[in-house]
TORLUMGU-837190 format. One line per field, with one value per residue (C-alpha): residue number from 0; z, y, x. Coordinates in Angstrom, 2 decimals, padded with zeros to 5 digits, always signed. Layout:
<rs>
i = (NUM|...)
pz = (Z|...)
py = (Y|...)
px = (X|...)
</rs>
This chain:
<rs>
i = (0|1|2|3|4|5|6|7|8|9|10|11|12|13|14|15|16|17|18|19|20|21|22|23|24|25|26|27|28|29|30|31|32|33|34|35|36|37|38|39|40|41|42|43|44|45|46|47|48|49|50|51|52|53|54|55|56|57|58|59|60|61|62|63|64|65|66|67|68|69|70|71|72|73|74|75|76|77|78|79|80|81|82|83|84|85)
pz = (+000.00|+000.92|-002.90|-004.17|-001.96|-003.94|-007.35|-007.39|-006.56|-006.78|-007.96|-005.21|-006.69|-006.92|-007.87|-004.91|-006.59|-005.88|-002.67|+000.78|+004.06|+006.88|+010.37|+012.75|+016.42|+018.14|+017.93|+015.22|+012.46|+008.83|+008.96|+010.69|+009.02|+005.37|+007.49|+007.93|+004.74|+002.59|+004.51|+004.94|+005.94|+002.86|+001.60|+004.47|+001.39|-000.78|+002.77|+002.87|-000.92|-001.06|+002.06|+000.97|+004.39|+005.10|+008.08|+007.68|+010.84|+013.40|+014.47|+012.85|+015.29|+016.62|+014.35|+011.77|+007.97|+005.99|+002.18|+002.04|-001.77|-001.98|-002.20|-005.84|-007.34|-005.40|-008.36|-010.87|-009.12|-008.85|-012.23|-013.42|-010.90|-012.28|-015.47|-015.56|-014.18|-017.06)
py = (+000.00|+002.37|+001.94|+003.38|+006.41|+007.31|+006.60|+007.71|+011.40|+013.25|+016.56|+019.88|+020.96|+017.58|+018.47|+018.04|+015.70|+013.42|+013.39|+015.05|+016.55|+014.66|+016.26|+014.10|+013.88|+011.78|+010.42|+007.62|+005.55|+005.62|+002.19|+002.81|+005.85|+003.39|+000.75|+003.66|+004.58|+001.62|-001.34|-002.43|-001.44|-001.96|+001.65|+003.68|+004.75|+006.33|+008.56|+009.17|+010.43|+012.57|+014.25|+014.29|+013.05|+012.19|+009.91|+007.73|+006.05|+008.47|+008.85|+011.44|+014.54|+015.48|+018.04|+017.44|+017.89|+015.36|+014.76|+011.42|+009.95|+009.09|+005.09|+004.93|+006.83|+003.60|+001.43|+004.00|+004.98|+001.24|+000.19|+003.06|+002.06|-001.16|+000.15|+002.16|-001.10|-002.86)
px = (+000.00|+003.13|+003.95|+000.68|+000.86|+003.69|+002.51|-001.32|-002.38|-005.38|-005.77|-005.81|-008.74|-010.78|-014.75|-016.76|-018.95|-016.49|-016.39|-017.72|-016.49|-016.48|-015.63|-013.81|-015.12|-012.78|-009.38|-009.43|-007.12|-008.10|-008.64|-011.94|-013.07|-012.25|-014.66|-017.52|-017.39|-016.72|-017.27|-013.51|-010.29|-008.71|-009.31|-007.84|-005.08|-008.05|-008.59|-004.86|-004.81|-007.08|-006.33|-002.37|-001.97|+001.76|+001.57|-001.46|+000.07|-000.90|-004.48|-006.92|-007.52|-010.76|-012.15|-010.68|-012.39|-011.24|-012.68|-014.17|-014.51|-017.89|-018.53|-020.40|-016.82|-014.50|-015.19|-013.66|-010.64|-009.81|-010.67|-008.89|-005.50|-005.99|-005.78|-002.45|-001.05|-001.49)
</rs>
């Protein structure tokens, strides 16, 4: 996963129909906020990403606004990933 945070980037100025803001209300690791959102840990890097979030160890801060890619838009990004692969 380390390897794709270096080699996939989303643009600054994403359109926000791609994704919402989601304010953070306690302490908590991208790995649960990808389980709220998506239904599995697996996608805490997508959260990472598009937050250009440098240490995806360390625990998100309460009140914190993060951009959250909206579920129905996961499928893309991964086919397209998938894609450029190839």
């Amino acid at each position: 996963f380390y390897n794709i945070l270096k080699t996939v980037n989303f643009p600054k100025d994403m359109d926000d129909t791609y994704y919402f803001n989601h304010r953070v209300k306690a302490n908590i690791p991208y790995t649960a906020l990808s389980y709220k959102f998506y239904n599995t840990i697996k996608l805490w890097w997508l959260i990472v990403l598009a937050n250009n979030i440098n240490n995806p160890v360390q625990f998100v801060k309460p009140g914190t606004t993060l951009k959250i890619i909206k579920p129905d838009i996961v499928p893309l990004i991964l086919s397209s990933i998938k894609d450029q692969l190839k």
